[in-house]
Legacy VTK file of the C-alpha trace (Angstrom):
# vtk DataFile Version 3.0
C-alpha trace
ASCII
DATASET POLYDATA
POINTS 347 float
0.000 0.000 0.000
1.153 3.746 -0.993
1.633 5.389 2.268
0.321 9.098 2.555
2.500 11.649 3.210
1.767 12.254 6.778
3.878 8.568 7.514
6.411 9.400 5.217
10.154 10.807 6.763
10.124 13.760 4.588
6.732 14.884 7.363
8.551 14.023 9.805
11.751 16.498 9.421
9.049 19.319 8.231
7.408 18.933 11.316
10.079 19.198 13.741
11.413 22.140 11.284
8.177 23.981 11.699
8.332 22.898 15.742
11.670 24.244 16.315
11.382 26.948 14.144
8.035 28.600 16.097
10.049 28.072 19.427
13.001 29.455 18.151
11.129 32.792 17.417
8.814 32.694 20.275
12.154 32.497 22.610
13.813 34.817 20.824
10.690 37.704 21.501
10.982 36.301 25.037
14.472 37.400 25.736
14.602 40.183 23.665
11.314 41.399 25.322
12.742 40.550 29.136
15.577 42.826 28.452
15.438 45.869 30.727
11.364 44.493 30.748
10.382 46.402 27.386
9.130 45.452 23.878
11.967 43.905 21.475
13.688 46.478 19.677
14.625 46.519 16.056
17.955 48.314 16.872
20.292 46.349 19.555
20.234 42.962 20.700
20.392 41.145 24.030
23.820 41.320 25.971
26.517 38.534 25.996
24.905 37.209 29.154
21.512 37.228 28.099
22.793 35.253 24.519
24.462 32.489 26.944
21.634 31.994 28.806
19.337 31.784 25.678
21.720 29.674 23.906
21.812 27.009 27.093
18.328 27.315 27.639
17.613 25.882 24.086
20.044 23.474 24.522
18.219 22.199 27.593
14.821 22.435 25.422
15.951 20.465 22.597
17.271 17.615 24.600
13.767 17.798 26.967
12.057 17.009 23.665
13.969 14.363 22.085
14.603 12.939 25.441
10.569 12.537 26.276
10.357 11.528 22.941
12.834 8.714 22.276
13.412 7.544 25.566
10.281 8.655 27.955
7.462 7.843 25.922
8.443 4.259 23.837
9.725 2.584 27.286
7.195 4.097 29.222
4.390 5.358 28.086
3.926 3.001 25.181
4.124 0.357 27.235
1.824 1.524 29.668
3.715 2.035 32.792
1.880 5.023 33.128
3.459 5.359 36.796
6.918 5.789 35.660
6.101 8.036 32.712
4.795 10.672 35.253
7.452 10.169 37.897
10.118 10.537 35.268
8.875 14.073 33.850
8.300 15.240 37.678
11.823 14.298 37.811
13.015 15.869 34.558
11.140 19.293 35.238
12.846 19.628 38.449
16.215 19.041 37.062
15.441 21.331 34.317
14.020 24.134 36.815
17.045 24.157 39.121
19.664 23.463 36.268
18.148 26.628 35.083
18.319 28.770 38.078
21.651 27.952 38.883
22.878 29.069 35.800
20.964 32.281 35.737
22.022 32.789 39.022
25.708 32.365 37.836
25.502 34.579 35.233
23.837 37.515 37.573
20.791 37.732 35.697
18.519 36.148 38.584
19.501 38.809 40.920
20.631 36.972 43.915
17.744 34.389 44.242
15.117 36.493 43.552
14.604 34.002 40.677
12.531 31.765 42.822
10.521 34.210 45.248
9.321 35.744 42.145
6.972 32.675 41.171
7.727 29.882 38.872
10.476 30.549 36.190
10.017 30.500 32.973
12.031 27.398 32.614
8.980 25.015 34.473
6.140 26.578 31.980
8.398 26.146 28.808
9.404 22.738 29.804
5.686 21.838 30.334
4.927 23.325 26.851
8.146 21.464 25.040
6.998 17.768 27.166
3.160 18.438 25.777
4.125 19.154 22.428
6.588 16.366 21.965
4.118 13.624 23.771
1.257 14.651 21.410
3.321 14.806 18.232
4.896 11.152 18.920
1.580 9.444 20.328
0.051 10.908 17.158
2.761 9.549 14.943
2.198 6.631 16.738
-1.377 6.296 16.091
-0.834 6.915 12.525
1.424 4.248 12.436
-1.022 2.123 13.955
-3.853 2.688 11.742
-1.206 2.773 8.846
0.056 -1.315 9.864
-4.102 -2.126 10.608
-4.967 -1.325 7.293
-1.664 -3.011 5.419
-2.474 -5.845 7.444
-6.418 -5.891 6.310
-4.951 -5.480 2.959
-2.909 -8.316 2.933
-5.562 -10.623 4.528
-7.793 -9.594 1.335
-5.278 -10.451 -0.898
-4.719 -13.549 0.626
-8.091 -14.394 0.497
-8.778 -13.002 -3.297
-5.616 -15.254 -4.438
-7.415 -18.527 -2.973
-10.834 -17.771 -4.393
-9.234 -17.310 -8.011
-7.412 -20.522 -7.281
-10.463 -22.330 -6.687
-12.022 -20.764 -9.751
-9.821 -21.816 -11.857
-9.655 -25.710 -11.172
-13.261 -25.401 -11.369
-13.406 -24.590 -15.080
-11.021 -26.628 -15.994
-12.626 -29.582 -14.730
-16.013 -29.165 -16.646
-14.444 -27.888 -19.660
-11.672 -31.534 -19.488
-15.408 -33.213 -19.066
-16.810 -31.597 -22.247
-13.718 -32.449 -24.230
-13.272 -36.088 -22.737
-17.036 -36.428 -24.331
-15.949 -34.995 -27.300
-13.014 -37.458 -27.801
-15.195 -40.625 -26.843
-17.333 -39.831 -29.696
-14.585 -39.348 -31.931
-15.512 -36.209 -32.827
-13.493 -33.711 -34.626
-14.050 -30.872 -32.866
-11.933 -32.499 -29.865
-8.580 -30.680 -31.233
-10.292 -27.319 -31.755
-11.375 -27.918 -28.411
-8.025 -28.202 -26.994
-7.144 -25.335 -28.453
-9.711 -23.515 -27.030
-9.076 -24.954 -23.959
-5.041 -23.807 -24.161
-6.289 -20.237 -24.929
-8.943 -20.185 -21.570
-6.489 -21.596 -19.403
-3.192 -19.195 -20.587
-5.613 -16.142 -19.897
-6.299 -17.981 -16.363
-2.730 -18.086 -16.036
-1.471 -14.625 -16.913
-4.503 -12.416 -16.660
-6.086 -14.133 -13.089
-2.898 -12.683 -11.321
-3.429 -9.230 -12.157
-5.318 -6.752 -10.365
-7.444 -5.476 -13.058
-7.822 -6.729 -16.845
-9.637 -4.926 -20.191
-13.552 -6.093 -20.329
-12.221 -6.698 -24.116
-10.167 -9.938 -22.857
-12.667 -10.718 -20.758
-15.083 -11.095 -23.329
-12.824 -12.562 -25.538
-12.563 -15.049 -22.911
-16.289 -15.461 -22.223
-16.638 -15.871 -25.997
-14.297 -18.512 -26.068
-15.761 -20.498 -22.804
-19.116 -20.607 -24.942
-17.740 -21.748 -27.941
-15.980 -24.620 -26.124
-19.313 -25.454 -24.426
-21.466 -25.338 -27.452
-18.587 -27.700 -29.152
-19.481 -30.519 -26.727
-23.354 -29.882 -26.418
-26.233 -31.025 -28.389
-28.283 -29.094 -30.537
-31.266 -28.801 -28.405
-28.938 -25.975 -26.234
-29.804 -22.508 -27.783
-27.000 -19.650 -26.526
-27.912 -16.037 -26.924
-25.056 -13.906 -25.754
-25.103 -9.860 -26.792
-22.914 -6.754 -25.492
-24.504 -3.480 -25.819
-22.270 -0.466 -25.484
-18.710 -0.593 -25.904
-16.141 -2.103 -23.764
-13.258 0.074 -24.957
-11.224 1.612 -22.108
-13.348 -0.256 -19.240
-11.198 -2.307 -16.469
-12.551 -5.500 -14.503
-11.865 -7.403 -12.399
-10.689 -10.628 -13.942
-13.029 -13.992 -14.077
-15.729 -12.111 -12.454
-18.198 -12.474 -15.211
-17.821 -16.016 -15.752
-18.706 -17.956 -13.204
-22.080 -16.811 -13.624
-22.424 -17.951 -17.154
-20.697 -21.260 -16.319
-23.107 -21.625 -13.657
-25.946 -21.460 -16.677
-24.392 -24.175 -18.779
-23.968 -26.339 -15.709
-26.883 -26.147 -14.134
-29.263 -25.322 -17.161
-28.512 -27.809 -19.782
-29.638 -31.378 -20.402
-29.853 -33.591 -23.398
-33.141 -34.696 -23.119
-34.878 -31.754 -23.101
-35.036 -28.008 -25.422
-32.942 -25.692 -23.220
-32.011 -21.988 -23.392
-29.469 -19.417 -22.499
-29.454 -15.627 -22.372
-26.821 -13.683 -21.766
-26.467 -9.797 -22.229
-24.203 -7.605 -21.054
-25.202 -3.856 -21.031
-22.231 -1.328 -20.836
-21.832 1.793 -19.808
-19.044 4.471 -19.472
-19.201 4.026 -15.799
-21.465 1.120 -15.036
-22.353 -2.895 -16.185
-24.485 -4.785 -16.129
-25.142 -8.824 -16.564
-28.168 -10.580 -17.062
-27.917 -14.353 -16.989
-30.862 -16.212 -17.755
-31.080 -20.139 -17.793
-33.884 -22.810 -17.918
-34.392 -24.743 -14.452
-33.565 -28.389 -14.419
-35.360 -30.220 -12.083
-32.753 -33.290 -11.917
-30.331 -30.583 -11.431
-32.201 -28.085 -8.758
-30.956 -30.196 -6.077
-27.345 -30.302 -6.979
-25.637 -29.352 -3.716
-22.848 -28.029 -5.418
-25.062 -25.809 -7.186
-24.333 -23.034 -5.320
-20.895 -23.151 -4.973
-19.922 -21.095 -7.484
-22.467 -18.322 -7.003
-20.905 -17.890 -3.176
-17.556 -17.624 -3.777
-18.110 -14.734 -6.474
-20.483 -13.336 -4.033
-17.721 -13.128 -1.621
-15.390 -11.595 -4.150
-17.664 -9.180 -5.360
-17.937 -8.163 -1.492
-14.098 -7.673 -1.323
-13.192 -5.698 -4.775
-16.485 -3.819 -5.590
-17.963 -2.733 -2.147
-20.996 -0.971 -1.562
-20.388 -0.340 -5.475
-22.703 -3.593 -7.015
-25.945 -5.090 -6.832
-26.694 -8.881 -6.741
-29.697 -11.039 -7.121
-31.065 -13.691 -8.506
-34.461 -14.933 -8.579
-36.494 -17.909 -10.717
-39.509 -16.546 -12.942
-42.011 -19.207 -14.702
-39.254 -21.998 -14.362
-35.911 -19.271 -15.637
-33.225 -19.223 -13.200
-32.150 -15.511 -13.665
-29.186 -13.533 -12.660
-28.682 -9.892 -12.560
-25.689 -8.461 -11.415
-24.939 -4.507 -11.767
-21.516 -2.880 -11.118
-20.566 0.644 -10.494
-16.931 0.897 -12.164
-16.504 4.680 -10.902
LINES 1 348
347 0 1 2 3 4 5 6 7 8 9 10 11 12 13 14 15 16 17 18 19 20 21 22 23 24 25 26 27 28 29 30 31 32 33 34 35 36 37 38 39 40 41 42 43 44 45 46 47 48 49 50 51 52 53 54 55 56 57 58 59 60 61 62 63 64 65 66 67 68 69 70 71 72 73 74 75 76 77 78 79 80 81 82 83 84 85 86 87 88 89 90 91 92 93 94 95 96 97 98 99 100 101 102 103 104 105 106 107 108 109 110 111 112 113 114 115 116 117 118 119 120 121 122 123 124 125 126 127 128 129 130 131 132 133 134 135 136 137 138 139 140 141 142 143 144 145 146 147 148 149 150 151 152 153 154 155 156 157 158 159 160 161 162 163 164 165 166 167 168 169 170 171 172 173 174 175 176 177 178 179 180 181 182 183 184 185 186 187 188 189 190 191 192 193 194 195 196 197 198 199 200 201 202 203 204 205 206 207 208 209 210 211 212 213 214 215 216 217 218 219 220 221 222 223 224 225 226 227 228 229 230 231 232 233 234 235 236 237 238 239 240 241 242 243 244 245 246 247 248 249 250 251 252 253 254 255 256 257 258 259 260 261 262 263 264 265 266 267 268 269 270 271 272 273 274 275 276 277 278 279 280 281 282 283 284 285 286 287 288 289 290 291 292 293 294 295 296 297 298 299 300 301 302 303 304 305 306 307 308 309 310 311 312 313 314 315 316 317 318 319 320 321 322 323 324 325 326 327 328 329 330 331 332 333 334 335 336 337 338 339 340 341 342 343 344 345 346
């Protein structure tokens, strides 16, 4: 699956660009502004000691982040020792507090302690800030990530289960269509090596063209066509076949063997020798839509086959992994027709 950009590394660096960028100007207003306690000025900036004690106090800042980031939060809070997660920031915000009031204090610019009767320094509110961005930034990465490996791993699992309902397609034909031709030669007839040929063509299309993802409705047809003419090779001439296309299937992408087993279905389950049977196919086309309409006589010594149905619930259960919410089933049996309608939204 093609990750979004959000996952990729190139969001990542942006991100913390954008982070440390903000706090970067943000701290510099805050020291320029503390200066003699007026408004930054354009002309003049802050003294030597004042530049020190910005350039440590963003050192502290950036290893608070990455600290709560790489080491707090994955051992900790990841793994749910909530305890320790909260006892190790107490711990870190002190250090960071007193680190920072010594060193003010060194430099003078706490004037002799009065750092810490004035309030809270700065420090403890910026290190809260830095420890709340950082948490939410990596336990939202981390959720992304989450839902990121949840889908791949849905993904996968449909593959998976796409690749073994094509595989048992696929024996499926070719044991009817080896029946019709072993029929075929028995009788001697001479279709049997056109029939082979046939057979060659259906099963290097199920070869080749099952393992992509998508195929032209042009092949598929041609494949169709060539299923039916193999059938009607090996059947007697009381089976009548009407398939039509309307619309045109140039520039339309399927799904490959979809169509089929519903017209194999009609051959297997609607034809007998010893009685006139029919079959109506018709596929109507449109620039974003299909539609197939498979109609078929109902065999009473065949209505009870109870592998009748096999073939109808496995595409049923492709249908419901490659085209969902996007096609409409059903099938229903009208003044002894079996009939099949399935419509497709291809948008």
């Amino acid at each position: 699956m093609k990750k979004s950009f959000i996952e990729t590394k190139y969001f990542t660096i942006l991100l913390h660009v954008l982070v440390w960028s903000t706090f970067l100007v943000l701290q510099i207003l805050s020291f320029q502004a503390s200066l003699n306690d007026r408004l930054p000025r354009p002309d003049g900036f802050v003294p030597e000691k004042l530049k020190a004690r910005f350039i440590f106090s963003w050192s502290v800042m950036v290893i608070l982040y990455y600290m709560n980031s790489l080491v707090y939060i994955p051992r900790f809070l990841f793994n749910k020792k909530i305890g320790k997660f909260a006892l190790a920031l107490i711990l870190t915000l002190v250090c960071v507090v007193i680190l920072e009031s010594i060193y003010s204090n060194l430099l003078d610019i706490g004037r002799n302690g009065a750092f810490f009767r004035k309030g809270p320094p700065v420090a403890f509110f910026m290190s809260i800030f830095i420890l709340a961005l950082s948490t939410s930034i990596k336990v939202a990465q981390k959720w992304f990530e989450d839902q990121s490996k949840q889908k791949e791993m849905v993904h996968e699992k449909m593959n998976s289960e796409l690749s073994l309902l094509k595989s048992q397609v696929n024996p499926h034909f070719l044991f009817n269509t080896l029946n019709g031709i072993y029929s075929l030669a028995n009788n001697k007839s001479d279709k049997t090596a056109s029939a082979i040929v046939k057979l060659s063509q259906m099963m290097r299309y199920m070869l080749d063209e099952s393992k992509q993802e998508f195929v032209t409705l042009s092949s598929e047809l041609d494949y169709i066509n060539t299923y039916i003419d193999l059938q009607m090779m090996r059947l007697f001439d009381n089976v009548k076949v009407d398939f039509t296309v309307d619309g045109e299937p140039n520039g339309i992408k399927i799904q490959p063997l979809l169509l089929i087993p519903f017209i194999e279905n009609a051959f297997k389950h609607g034809t007998d020798a010893s009685t006139d049977c029919d079959i109506n196919i018709n596929l109507d086309i449109k620039k974003d839509s299909l539609q197939l309409r498979v109609e078929n006589d109902i065999i009473k010594s065949r209505r009870d086959d109870e592998k009748s149905g096999f073939g109808l619930n496995n595409i049923k259960r492709r249908l419901q992994l490659e085209y969902p919410d996007r096609y409409v089933l059903t099938t229903s049996s009208e003044e002894g027709k079996f009939i099949v309608k399935l419509f497709i939204s291809l948008k």
